[in-house]
N, CA and C atoms as a LAMMPS dump frame, in Angstrom:
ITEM: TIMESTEP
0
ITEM: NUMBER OF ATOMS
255
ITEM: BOX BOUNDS ff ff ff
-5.0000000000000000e+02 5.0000000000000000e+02
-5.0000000000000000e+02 5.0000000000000000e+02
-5.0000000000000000e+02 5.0000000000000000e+02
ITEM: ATOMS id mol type element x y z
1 1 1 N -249.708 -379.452 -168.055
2 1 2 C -248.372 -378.906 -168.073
3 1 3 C -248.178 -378.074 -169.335
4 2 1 N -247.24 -377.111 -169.334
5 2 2 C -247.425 -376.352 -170.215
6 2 3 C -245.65 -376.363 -171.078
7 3 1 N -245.104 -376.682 -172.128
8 3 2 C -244.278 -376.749 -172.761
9 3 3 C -243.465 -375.093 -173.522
10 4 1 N -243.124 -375.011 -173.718
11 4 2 C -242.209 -374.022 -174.7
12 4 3 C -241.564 -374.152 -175.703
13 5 1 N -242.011 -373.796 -177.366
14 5 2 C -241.327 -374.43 -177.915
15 5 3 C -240.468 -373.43 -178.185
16 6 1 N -238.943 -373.486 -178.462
17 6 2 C -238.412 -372.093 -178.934
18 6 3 C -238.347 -372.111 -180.064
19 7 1 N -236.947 -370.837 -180.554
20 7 2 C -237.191 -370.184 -181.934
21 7 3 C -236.733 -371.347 -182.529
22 8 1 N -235.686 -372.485 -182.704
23 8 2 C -235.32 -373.357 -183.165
24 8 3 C -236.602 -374.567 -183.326
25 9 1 N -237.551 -374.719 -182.778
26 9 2 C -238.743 -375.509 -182.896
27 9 3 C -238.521 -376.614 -182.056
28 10 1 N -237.892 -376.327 -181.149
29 10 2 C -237.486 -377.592 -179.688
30 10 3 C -237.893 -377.285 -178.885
31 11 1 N -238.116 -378.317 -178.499
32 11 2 C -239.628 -378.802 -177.291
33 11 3 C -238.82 -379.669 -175.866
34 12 1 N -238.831 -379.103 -175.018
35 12 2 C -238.532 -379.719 -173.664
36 12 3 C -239.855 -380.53 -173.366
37 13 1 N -240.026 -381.932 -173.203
38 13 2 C -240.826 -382.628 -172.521
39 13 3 C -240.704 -382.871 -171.234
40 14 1 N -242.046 -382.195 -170.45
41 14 2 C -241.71 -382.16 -168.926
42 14 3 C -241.089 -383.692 -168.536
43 15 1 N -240.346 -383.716 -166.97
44 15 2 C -239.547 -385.004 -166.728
45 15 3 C -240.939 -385.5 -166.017
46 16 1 N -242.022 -385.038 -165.549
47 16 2 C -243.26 -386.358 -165.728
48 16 3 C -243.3 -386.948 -166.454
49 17 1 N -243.6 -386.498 -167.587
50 17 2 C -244.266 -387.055 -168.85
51 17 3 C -243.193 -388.184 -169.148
52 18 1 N -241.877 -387.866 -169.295
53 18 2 C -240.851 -388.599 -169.606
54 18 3 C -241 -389.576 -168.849
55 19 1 N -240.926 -389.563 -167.539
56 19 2 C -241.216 -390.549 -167.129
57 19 3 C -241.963 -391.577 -166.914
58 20 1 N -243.406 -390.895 -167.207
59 20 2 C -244.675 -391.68 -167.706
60 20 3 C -243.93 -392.45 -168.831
61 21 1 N -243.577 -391.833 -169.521
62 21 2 C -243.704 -392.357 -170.828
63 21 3 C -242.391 -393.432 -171.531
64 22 1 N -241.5 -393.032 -169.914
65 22 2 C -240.383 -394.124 -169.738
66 22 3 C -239.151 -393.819 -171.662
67 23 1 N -239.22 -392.439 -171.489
68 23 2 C -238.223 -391.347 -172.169
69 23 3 C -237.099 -390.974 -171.568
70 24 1 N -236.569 -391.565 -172.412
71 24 2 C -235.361 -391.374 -172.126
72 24 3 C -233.948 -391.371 -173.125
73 25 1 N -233.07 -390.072 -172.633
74 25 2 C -231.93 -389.636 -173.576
75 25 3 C -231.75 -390.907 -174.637
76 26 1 N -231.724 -389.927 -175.605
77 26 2 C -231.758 -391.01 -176.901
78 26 3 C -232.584 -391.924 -178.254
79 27 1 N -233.742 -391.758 -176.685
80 27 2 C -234.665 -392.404 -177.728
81 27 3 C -235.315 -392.025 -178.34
82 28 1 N -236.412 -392.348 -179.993
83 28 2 C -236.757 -391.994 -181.073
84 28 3 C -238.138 -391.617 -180.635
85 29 1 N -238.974 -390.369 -180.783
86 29 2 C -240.426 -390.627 -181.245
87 29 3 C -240.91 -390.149 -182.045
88 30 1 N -241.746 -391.028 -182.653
89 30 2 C -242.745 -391.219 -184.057
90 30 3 C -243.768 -389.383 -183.461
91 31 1 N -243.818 -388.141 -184.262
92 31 2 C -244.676 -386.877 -184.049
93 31 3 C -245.521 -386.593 -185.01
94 32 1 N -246.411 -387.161 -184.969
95 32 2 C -247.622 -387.289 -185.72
96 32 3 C -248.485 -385.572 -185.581
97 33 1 N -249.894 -385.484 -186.557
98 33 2 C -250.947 -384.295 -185.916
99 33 3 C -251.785 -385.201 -186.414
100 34 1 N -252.317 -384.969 -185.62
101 34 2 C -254.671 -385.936 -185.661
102 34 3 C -255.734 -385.316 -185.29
103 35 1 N -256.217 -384.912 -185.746
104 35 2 C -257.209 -384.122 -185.787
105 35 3 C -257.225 -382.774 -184.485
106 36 1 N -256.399 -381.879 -184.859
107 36 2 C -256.065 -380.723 -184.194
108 36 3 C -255.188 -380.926 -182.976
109 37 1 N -254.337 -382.084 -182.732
110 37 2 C -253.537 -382.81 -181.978
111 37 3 C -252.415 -382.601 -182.321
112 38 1 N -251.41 -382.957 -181.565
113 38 2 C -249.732 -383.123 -181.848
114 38 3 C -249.727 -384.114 -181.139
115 39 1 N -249.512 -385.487 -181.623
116 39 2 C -249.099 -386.682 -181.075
117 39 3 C -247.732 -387.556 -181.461
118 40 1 N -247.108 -387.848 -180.152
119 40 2 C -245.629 -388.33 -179.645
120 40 3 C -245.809 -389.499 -179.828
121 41 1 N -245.026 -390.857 -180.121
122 41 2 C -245.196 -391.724 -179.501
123 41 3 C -243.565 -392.366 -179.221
124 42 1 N -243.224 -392.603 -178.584
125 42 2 C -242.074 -393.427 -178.415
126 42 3 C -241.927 -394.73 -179.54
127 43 1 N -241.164 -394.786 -179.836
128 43 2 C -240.391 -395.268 -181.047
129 43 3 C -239.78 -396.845 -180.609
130 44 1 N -240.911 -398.064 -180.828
131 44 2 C -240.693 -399.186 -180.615
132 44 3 C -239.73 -400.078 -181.44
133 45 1 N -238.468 -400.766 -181.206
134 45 2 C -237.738 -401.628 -182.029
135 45 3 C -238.569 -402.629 -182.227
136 46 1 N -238.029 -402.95 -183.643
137 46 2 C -238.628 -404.018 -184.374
138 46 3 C -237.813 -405.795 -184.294
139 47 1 N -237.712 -406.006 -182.685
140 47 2 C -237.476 -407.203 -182.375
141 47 3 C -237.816 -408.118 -183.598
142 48 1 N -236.864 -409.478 -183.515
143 48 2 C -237.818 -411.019 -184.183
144 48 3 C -238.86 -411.108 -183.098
145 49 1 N -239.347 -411.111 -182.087
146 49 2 C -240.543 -410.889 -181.324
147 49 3 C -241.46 -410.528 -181.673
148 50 1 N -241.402 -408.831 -181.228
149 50 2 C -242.102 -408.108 -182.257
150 50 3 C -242.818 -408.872 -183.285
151 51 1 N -241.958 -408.731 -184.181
152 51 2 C -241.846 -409.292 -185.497
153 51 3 C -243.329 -410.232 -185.82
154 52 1 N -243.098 -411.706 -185.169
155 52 2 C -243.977 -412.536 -184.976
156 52 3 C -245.365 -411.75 -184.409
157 53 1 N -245.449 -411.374 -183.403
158 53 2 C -246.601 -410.58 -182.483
159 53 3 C -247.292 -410.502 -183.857
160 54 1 N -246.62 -409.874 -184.327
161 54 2 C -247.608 -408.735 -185.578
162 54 3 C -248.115 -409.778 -186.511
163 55 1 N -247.257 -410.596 -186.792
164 55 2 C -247.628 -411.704 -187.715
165 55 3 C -248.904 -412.188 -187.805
166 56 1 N -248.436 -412.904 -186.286
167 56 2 C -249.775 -413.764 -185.708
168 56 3 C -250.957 -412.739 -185.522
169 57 1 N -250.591 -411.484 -185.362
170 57 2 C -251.96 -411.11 -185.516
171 57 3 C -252.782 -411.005 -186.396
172 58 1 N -252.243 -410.801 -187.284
173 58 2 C -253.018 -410.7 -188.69
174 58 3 C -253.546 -411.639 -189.166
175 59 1 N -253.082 -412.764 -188.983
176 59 2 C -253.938 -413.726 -189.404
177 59 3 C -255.182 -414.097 -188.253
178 60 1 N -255.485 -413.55 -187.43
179 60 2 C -256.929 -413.156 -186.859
180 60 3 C -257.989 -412.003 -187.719
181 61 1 N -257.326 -411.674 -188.752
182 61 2 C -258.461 -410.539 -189.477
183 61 3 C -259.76 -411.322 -190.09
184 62 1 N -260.652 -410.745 -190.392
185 62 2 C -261.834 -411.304 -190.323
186 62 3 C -261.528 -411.317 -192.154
187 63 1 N -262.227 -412.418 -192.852
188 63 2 C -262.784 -412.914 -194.509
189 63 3 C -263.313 -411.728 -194.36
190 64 1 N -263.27 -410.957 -195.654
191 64 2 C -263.745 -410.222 -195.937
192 64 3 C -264.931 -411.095 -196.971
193 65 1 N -266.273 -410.368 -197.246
194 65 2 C -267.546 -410.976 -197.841
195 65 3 C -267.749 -410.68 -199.083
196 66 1 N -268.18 -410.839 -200.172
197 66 2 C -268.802 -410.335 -200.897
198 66 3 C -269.466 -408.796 -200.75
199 67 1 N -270.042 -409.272 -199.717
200 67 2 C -271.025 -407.677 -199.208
201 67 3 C -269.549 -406.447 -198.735
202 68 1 N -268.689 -406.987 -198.137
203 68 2 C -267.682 -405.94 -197.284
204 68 3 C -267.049 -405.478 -198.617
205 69 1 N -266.79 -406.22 -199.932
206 69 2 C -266.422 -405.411 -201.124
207 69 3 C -267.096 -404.498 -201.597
208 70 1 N -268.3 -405.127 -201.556
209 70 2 C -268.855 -404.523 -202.832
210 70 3 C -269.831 -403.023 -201.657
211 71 1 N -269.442 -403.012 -200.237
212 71 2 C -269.455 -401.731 -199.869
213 71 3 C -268.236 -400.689 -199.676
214 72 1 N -266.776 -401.306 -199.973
215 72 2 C -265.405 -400.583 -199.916
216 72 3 C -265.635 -400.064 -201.463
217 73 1 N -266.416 -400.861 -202.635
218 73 2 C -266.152 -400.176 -203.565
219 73 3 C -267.17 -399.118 -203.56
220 74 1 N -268.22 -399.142 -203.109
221 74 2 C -268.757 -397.926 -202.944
222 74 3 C -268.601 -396.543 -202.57
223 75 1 N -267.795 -396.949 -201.248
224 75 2 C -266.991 -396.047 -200.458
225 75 3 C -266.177 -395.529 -201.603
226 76 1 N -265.582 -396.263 -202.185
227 76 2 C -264.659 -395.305 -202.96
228 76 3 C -264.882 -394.638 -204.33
229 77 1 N -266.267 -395.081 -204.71
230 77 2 C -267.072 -394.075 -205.667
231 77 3 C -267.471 -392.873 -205.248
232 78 1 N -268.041 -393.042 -203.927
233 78 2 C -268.401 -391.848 -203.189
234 78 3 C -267.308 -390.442 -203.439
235 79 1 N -266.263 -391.305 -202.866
236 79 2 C -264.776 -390.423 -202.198
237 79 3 C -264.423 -389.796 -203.968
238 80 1 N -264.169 -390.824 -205.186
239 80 2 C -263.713 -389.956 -206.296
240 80 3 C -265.242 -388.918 -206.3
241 81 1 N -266.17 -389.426 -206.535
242 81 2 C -267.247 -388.27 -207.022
243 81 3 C -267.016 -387.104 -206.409
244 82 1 N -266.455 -387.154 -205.174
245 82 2 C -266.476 -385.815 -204.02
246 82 3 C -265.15 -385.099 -204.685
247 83 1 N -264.175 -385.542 -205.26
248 83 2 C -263.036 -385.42 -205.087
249 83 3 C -263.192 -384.546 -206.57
250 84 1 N -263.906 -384.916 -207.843
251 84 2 C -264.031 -384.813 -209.108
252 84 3 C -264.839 -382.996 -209.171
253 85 1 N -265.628 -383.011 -207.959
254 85 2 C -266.63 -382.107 -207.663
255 85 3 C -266.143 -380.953 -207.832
């Protein structure tokens, strides 16, 4: 589908998409760019639900090791040296 943005920088989202995407008058979305992208996302409330979901997930993240440091600090020697260059 093909969009139009006009001179004001407003964007009609076809009423598929809207509806895919269950858009509707009013609601917020998050307009990101990613790697040569323009990405939408609909704009989730932050329920006490929510809330928890996220919680509990995190405490599924994996121990980080000895080894998983002492290769993040590498990573980030790399990244200043590049950066210093």
């Amino acid at each position: 589908m093909i969009a139009k943005v006009s001179v004001k920088g407003q964007l009609v989202i076809p009423e598929a998409i809207r509806e895919m995407g269950r858009i509707k008058a009013g609601d917020q979305l998050d307009v990101g760019y990613a790697g040569g992208l323009i990405v939408m996302r609909k704009r989730q409330a932050l329920t006490p639900a929510r809330v928890r979901s996220l919680l509990m997930g995190g405490r599924q993240l994996p121990v980080m090791t000895r080894q998983d440091e002492s290769a993040v600090a590498a990573a980030v020697q790399r990244v200043r040296r590049r950066i210093q260059a």
